[in-house]
N, C-alpha and C positions, 0 to 999 in steps of 0.2 A: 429311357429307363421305365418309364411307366408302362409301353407295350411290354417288354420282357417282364416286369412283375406279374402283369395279368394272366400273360400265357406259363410263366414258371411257378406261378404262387397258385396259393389257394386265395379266395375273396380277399377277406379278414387279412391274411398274411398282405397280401399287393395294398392292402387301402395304409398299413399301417407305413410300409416303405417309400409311399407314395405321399401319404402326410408328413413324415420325418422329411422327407426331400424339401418340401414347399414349406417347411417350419423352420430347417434350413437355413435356405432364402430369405424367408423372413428373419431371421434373426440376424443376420448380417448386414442387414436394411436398418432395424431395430436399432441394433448397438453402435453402428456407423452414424447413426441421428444422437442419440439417447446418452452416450457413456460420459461425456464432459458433463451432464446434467447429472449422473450420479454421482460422478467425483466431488461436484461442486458440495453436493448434500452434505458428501461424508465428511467428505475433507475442512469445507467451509469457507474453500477457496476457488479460485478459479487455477485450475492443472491442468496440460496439455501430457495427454494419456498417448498422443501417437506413437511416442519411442516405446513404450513398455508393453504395453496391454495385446496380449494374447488373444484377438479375436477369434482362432482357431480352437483353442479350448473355448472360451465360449459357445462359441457354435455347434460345438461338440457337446457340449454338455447339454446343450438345448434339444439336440438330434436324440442323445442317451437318453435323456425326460421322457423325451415321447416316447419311444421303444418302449422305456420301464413301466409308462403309463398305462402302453397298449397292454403288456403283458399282462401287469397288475389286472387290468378290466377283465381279459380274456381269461384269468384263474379266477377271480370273483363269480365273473359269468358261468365258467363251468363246476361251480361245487354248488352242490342242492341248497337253499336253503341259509346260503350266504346274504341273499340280496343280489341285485342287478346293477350292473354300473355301466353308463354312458361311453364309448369309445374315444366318441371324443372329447366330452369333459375330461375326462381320463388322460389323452395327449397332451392335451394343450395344457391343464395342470401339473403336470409332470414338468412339460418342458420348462415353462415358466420358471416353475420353482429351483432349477436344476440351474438354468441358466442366472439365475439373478445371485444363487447363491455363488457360483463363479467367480463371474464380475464383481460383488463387493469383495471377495475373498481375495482376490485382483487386487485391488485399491485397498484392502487395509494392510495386506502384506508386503507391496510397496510401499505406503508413508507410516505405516503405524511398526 
């Protein structure tokens, strides 16, 4: 995948499909370790999340972050006089935030 981005894309475009991929991966790392530990937060108990919990939309939503992040930088970046914004602070905040809102939206719609 990462050869066909670099030869089909432009820079910018191949880095952004190339981070989403490997933020991806990391996030299915992430929430396969992490998600009983936020159920326990919310809930206040100990939950066993395997039957319900949608990894796929999280992952997804993590992937979306980034994309939205990249774009958001790349329209910041191109208006005069906007300010500059990081690519990849840009991603990884996005994804972050995309994905975490998910996952509790996950677990409050479940038990609450």
């Amino acid at each position: 995948m990462q050869e066909l981005a670099k030869e089909e894309l432009t820079e910018v475009e191949a880095q952004v499909i190339i981070v989403s991929a490997e933020i991806g991966k990391a996030s299915v790392q992430y929430w396969s370790v992490n998600l009983d530990e936020w159920t326990h937060v919310l809930v206040g108990e100990e939950k066993s999340t395997k039957r319900w919990f949608n990894f796929k939309e999280c992952v997804g939503s993590d992937v979306a972050g980034a994309v939205g992040g990249a774009v958001t930088a790349a329209v910041v970046n191109a208006i005069p006089g906007a300010g500059q914004v990081g690519y990849a602070g840009a991603i990884v905040g996005g994804a972050a935030g995309a994905s975490a809102a998910e996952a509790v939206s996950q677990v409050w719609n479940h038990y609450f």
